[in-house]
Structures are given as C-alpha cells and as structure tokens.
N, C-alpha and C positions, 0 to 999 in steps of 0.2 A: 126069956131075958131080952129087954129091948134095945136097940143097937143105938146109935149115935154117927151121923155123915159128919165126917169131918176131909176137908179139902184135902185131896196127894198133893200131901210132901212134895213130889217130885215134881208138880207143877209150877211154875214162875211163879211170883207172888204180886198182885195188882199193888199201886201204889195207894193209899186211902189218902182223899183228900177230909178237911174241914167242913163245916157248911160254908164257914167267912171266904177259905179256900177258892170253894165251886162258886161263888156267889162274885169272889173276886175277877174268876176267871174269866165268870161270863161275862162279866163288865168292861174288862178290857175286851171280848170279843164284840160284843155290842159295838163298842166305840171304831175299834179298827174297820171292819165291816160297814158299821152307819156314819158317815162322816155327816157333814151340816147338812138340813136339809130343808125345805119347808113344807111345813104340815098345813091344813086347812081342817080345822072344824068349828065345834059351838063350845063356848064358855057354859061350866057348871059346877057347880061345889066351889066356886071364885073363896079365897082367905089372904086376907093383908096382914101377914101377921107384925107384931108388934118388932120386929126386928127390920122389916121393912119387905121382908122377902113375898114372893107371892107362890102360892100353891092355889093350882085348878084341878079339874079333869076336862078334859077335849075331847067331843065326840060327835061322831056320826049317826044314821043309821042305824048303822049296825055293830058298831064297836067302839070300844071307850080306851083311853090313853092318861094317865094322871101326867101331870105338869109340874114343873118348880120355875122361879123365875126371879133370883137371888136380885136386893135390891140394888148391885151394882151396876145390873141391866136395868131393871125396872126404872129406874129411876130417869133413862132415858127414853119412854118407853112414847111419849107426849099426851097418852091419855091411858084411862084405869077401866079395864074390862070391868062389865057387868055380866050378870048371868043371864044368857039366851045371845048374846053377840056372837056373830059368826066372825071369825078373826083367823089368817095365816101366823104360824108363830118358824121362827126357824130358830131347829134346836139341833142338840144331839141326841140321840138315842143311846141310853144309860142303863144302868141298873144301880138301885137303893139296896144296898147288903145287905144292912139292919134287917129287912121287913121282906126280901128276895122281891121285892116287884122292880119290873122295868120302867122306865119314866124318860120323858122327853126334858131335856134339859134344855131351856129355852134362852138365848140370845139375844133375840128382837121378837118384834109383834107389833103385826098390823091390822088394820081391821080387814075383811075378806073384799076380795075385787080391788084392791088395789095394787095388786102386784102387776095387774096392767096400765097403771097411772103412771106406775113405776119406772115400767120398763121405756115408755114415751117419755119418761123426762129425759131420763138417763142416753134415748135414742137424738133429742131435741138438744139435748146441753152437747153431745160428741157433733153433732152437725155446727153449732155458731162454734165451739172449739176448736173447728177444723177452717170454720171463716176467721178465726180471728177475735170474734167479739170478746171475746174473754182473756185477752192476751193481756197480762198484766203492765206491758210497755206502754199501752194506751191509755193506763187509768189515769187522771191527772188529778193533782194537790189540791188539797183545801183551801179556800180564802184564808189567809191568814185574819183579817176584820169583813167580815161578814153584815153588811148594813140590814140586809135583806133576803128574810128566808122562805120559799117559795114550802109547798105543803098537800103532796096529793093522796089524797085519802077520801075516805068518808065522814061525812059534815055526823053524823052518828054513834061513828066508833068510838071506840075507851080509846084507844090507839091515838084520836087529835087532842082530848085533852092532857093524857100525860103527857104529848109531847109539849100543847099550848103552856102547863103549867111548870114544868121544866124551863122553858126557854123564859117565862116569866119571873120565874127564882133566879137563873142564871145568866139571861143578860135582859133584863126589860128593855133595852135602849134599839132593841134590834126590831124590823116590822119583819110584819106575815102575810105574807097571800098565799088567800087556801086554794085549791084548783080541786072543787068538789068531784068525787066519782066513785059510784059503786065500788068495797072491796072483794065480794062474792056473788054469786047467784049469774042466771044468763048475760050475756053481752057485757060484764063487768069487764075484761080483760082489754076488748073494744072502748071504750069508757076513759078506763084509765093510761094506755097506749095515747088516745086521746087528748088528755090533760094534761100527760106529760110534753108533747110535740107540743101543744099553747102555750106553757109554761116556758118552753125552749122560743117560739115563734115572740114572744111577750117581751123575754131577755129585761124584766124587770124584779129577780133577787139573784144575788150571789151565789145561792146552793139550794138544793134541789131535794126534798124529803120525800121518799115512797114509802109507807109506812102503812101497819094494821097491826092488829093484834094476835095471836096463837090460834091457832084452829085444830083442824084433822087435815090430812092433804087435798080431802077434799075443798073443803074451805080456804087455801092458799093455791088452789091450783089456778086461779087469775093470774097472777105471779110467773106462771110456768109459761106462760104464754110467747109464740114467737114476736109479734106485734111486741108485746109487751117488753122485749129485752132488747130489741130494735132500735124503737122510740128511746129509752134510756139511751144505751150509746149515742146515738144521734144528737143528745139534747146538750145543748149550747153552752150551760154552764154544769161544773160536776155536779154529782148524783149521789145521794146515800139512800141504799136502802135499808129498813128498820122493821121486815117482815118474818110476822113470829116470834115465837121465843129463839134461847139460843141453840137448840139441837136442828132447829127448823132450817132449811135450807131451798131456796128458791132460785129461778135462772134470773128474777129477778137483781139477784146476792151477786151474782155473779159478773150482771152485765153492770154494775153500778159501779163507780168511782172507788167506795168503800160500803164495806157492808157493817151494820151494827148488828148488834145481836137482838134490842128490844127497840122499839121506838123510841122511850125515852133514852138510850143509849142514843141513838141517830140524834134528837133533840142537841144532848152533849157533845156532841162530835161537832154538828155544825158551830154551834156555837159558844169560843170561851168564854167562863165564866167572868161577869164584869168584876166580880171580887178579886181573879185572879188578876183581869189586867190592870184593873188598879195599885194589887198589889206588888203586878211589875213594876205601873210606873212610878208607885212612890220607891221601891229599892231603884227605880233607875236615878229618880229624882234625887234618892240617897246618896247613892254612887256619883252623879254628878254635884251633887255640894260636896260632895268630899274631895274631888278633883280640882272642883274651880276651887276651896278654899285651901286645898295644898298647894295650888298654882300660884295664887295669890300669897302664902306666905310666902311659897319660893321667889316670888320678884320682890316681896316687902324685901328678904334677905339679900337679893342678888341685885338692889338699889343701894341697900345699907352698904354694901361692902362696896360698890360704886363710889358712893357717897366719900368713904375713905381714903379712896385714889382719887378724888377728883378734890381740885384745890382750887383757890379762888385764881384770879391773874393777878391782883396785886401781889399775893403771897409767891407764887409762882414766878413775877420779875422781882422781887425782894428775895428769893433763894439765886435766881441767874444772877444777879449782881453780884452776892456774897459768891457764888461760884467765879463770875469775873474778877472779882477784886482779889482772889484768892490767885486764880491765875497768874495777874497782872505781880501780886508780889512776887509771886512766882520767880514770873519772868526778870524784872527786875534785879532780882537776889539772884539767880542765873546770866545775867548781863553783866552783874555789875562785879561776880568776883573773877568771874576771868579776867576783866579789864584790870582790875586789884592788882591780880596775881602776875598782870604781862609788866603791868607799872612797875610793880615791887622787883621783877625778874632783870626790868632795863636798866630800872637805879643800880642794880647789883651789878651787872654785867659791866655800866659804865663803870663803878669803882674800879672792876678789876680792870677796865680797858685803861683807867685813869691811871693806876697803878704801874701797869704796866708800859706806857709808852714814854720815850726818848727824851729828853728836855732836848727843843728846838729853837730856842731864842738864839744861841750862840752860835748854832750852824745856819740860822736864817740869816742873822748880820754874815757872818761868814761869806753866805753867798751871794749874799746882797754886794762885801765888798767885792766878790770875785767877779760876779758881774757889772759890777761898774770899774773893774781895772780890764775884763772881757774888752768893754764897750769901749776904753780908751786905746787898748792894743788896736782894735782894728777898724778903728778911725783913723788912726797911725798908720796903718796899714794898709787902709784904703790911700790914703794921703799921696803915701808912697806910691803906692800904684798908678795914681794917677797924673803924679807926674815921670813915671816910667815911660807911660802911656804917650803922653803928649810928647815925648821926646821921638821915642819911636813912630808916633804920626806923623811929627814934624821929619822924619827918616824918611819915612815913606812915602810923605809928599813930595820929596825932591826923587826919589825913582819913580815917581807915578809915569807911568807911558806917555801918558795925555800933556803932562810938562814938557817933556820932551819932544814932542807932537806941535806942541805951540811954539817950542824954538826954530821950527821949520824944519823936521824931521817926519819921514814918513813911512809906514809900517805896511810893507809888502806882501800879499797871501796870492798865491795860487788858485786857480777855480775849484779846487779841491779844501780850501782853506787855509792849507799851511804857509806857516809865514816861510819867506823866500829870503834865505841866508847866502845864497850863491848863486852864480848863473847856470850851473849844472842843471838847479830846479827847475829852470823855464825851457820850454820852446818854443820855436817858431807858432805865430798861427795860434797860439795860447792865448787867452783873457787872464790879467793877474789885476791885483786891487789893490788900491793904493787908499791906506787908511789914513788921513789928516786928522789937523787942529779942529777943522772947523768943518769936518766931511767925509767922502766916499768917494774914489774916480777908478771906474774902469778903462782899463788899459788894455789894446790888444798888441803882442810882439810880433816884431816883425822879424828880427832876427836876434840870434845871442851871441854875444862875443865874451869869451873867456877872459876875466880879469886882467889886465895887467902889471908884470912885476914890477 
C-alpha cells in the first residue's frame, strides 16, 4: 500500500501568492531598490510602434536589457535611434507582469559620451549664473519699430532662409544685414563670438538674430560656448536667439535678450507683422475719426445752443429799452400815486380844518376897534404924561442947586467931601471947598467960631 506526504497539520501555513501577485511584488521591489539611473549601451531590435511608443533591447558585451520608451518621452527625445547606436538612456528599472521579464523603463536618451558635454555645460551655465550674465534684470525690451535687423548665421543654413522668408511675409519694409559665420565644426564658436561683437561695433540694426537650425548637441555645441554668451551680453543693441528646435537649449538662450524657440519664431519676435500694424493704424485711424467726428458734432451742438443765447445788439437795446420803458412807467405810476394820495389827503384835511375853524371877521374888526381906542387911550395918556412931566421939570428946575448957586450961594464940602451944615464940621488948619456958579475954591480955616444966637 503506497503512502502519500502530506504537510503537518501542526505546522504554520505559507501564504501562497499569484503569479500576477509575485510578479507585482517584484516590481514594486525593482522600482524602490533602482531609483533613475543612467545606463550605457548599443541600440538593437529598435520598433516605433504605431502608437508612437518605442521598444529596444540595449546591450553590451555581455548582457542584454529590453527597453520601453512610451511616446510621451520619446517625443522629446530630439533624435530616433537606429540600430548599432551606442546611446545612455536614463530609465527605471521595472518589471513587465504580463510576460515576468524585467525592462528598463526609459525617461531620456542620449547618444553615448555626451554626458560629458553635459556635465560642462551645466558646470559653464552655474559659472556666468553666478556672474550675473543670466540675470533676467539685465535683459532689455524689444524695439518696438525695428528698421533694421542684423542676422548671424551661416550664409548656408535652412535656418537664414526661413528666417529671410518670414521677415519677407511679415514685414518686407524692414532691411537685413547678415554677419556671415560658421554654425558648427572647429573654430565656429570663435567665428560667431566674432560677428556678433561686429555687429555690436557696427551698431547699424536695431536687433540682433543668432540663429541655426536643430542638430544633436554636438552640432549646437558652438552655442555652449563661453566667448560666445560673452559677446551676446556685451552686444549693443538686444539679442534674440533662435537655436534649435524647441526642446533644444543653449547658453547661447540664456545670455540673449529673449530666446525663441525656432529661428523662424526669432524672425517673428523681431519683427511685427506689417499687416498687423497697419491693421493698428487703420483701427487707430478708426478710433481717431470717430473722436475728431464726435468732437466736431459736439461743438457743431455746443455753437448751436451758443447761437440761441447769443442775440444780435440791436435786438438786445430793443429788449433794454422795453426793459426801461417798463421801469420808467413803473416809476412814474409809483411817483405819481403817492403825490395823488397826499393831494387828495390835504384837500380832506383842509375841509375838515375849514370846517372846523372860528369865523374871524367879527373878532378881527373887534380888534382892529380895540386897538385903535388902545392907540387913542395912550396917546391920551402919553399927553398927560408929558405934561406932568414938564411941570415937574419946571419943579425941579427951581430946586436945582446950580440955580441957587447962580443967586450967589455956595455949597460947602469938607476934605472928606461932606457938605458942611455947621461949624462943628470944621477945624482949624482944615482945607474945606467952596462949590460956585461958575467954579471950585479951596479954602484953608484958620479958626472956627460957633454960630451965633
């Protein structure tokens, strides 16, 4: 009886993977493990296939590697391996599930020995990066009209004619001076370093073309040149350069004003198209007739309405008169009813004053008589008086002093003045005055003797 091994039970039990499982796993171990890297070998079994992707094998020696190089890479790739090309590709290291083989999944791709080209540009561009040349505050503006566009290339290239027939579609009105000079092969980078400082020294076009066509980096490595990014900064008026396609990159790119991507892009850059700026200036020209003719109706309207307030001067002292005249009656009929009203006020007042006062004809005889019996009373009056008067003068002239005086009487005054009525008043040795008719005589006593009985 023949037996049968089967696994104890009591042993732990392995986990069983899938094949997709194991195939996945080692895929993700691949990847963690091999991060990017770069491989060096030969192109072989090369296939483009119709989706755009590329599949090779890469190999040495002694050992072979399959490839993939999906077209989203490829397609920057600047050129298409053939078979027998030694080429660096930098990829990941993968695995294909489907079919369990491992394969380099590739990124970029160069042709072999130029990762030392490489590593000098990249060492040459951190050097003028570190001067400065590349500093974007340095680059300066484009002519805005560009009369004349300067063109350093080779008198040979496809690179002068797309840009001569570009600039010929798009502005013929502009000229060209070429500044011939090698774009590849020895001393080319000398050359063109060269043309470009002429073209600077010449200062006879507004902008400056460095241009060529695509190559391999060998073929653009004139471009890479220190001389050659030098002379650009240096040069007098701005600089475009238009080296390569658009993945292509040169120190050339970098020390230039502005970089295009193809030559004929550089063409366009210097120069706008004369279509367009004519078709500025007829919308400018548009734009200004439609200013100056809304300008011009606005003052046609802002005269018209002028026009309205503005009146002739005869019409203008033919409205001030009827204004004066207007006044004047005005005034007038304001003059003249107060004066009315005081008239009409005085007539009234007189009635009543007429009204009201005394009849005087009776009292004025009245006093007319009284004052002419006044005027006889005291003429009468007077009458009397004056011969009152005269009696009493005629009185008084018989006591006048001086009559008595002329009868031979004499009026006696002391030195003191008093008249002297007695001999008591006088003494001896005294002056007294003896007043006459016809005089004055001082007298001095000699003695007094008391009356006698």
């Amino acid at each position: 009886m023949s037996s049968t091994n089967f696994p104890d039970s009591t042993e732990p039990t392995q986990p069983v993977l899938s094949v997709s499982a194991l195939n996945t796993t080692v895929a993700r171990m691949l990847e963690r493990n091999f991060p990017l890297l770069w491989v060096s070998g030969e192109i072989s079994n090369f296939t483009r296939a119709a989706s755009g992707h590329w599949y090779f094998t890469l190999k040495d020696e002694g050992a072979q590697v399959r490839a993939v190089m999906f077209r989203g890479r490829a397609q920057y790739a600047g050129f298409i391996p053939k078979e027998g090309d030694r080429v660096e590709v930098r990829a990941l290291v993968t695995l294909y599930a489907p079919r369990g083989d491992y394969q380099l999944n590739v990124e970029a791709v160069r042709r072999a020995g130029l990762g030392n080209l490489y590593e000098a540009f990249l060492q040459l561009k951190e050097k003028l990066t570190r001067e400065g040349l590349f500093d974007p505050a340095r680059k300066r503006p484009l002519p805005a009209f560009a009369r004349t566009i300067g063109i350093v290339t080779s008198l040979q290239a496809a690179a002068l004619r797309d840009v001569l027939t570009a600039l010929r579609r798009r502005a013929p009105h502009i000229q060209v001076v070429i500044y011939p000079a090698p774009v590849q092969g020895e001393g080319a980078a000398e050359k063109i370093a060269a043309a470009v400082r002429q073209a600077s020294a010449r200062a006879e076009c507004d902008v400056l073309l460095v241009c060529r066509g695509g190559g391999s980096i060998e073929d653009l490595w004139s471009f890479n040149d220190e001389g050659v990014a030098r002379a650009i900064v240096a040069c007098a008026m701005p600089v475009i350069a238009g080296v390569g396609h658009e993945t292509d990159f040169t120190l050339a790119d970098f020390a230039a004003d502005l970089r295009a991507p193809t030559p004929t892009a550089a063409a366009e850059l210097a120069a706008t198209a004369r279509a367009d700026w004519l078709a500025t200036l007829e919308s400018h020209a548009d734009d200004l007739t439609r200013t100056l003719r809304r300008h011009l109706a606005d003052c046609a309207q802002n005269l018209d309405w002028l026009s309205h307030r503005l009146t002739s001067p005869a019409a203008m002292i033919r409205h001030e008169r009827l204004k004066l005249q207007g006044w004047q009656t005005r005034l007038a009929h304001a003059t003249r009813m107060p004066v009315a009203r005081a008239r009409h006020a005085l007539a009234q007042a007189g009635i009543r004053l007429s009204a009201r006062l005394p009849q005087t004809a009776g009292l004025r005889r009245q006093l007319q008589e009284e004052a002419r019996r006044l005027d006889n009373g005291m003429a009468s009056v007077q009458a009397q008086r004056r011969l009152a008067l005269a009696s009493l003068a005629a009185q008084l002239e018989l006591l006048n002093p001086q009559r008595t005086l002329e009868r031979g009487y004499a009026m006696v005054t002391d030195a003191r003045g008093n008249i002297v009525r007695a001999p008591a008043q006088v003494h001896p040795r005294e002056n007294i005055t003896l007043r006459l008719a016809q005089g004055v005589v001082d007298i001095g006593v000699a003695s007094v003797q008391p009356g006698l009985e």
